[in-house]
C-alpha positions in Angstrom: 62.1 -106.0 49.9 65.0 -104.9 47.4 68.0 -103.7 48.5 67.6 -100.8 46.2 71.3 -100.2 44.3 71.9 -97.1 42.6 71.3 -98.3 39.4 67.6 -99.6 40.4 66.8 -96.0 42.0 67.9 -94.2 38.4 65.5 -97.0 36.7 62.7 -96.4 38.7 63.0 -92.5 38.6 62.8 -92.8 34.7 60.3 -95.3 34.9 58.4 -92.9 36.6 59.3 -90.0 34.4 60.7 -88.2 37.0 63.5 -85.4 36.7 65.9 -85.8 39.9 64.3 -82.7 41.7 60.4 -84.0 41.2 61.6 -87.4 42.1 62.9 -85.8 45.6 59.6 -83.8 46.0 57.8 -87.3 45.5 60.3 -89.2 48.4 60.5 -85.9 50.6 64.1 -84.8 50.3 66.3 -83.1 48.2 67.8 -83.3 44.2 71.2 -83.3 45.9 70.3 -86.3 48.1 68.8 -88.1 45.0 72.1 -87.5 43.2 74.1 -89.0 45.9 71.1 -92.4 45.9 72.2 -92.3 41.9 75.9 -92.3 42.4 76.3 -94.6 45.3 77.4 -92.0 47.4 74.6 -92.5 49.7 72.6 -95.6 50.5 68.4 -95.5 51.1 67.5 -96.1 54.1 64.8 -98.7 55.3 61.7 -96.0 54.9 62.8 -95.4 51.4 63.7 -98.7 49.9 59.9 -99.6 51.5 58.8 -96.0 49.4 60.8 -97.2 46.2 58.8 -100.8 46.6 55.5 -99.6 47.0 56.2 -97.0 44.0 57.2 -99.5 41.9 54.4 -101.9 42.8 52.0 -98.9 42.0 53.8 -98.3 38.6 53.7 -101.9 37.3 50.2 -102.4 38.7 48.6 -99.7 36.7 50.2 -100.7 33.7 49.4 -104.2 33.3 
């Protein structure tokens, strides 16, 4: 599992084309919380670095 640092969670938000507020409906919380993942104010727990793996995983699978 990756440790998910702020500048991974902004990487895979714009891999996924996300805007910070559809990114938090996607993970179930809020734009605020997302912009504290972003700045390093906050850290993911272990249920969403798991979320941020398997959304990854999904991403790069479907485009190889």
């Amino acid at each position: 599992m990756k440790q998910w640092n702020k500048e991974e969670i902004r990487e895979l938000r714009l891999l996924l084309g996300l805007k910070q507020r559809e990114f938090a409906e996607v993970i179930g919380t809020t734009r605020e919380y997302v912009t504290k993942l972003e700045t390093g104010k906050k850290k993911p727990s272990l249920v969403l670095k798991r979320l941020f793996d398997c959304l990854e995983e999904k991403y790069k699978g479907g485009k190889q």
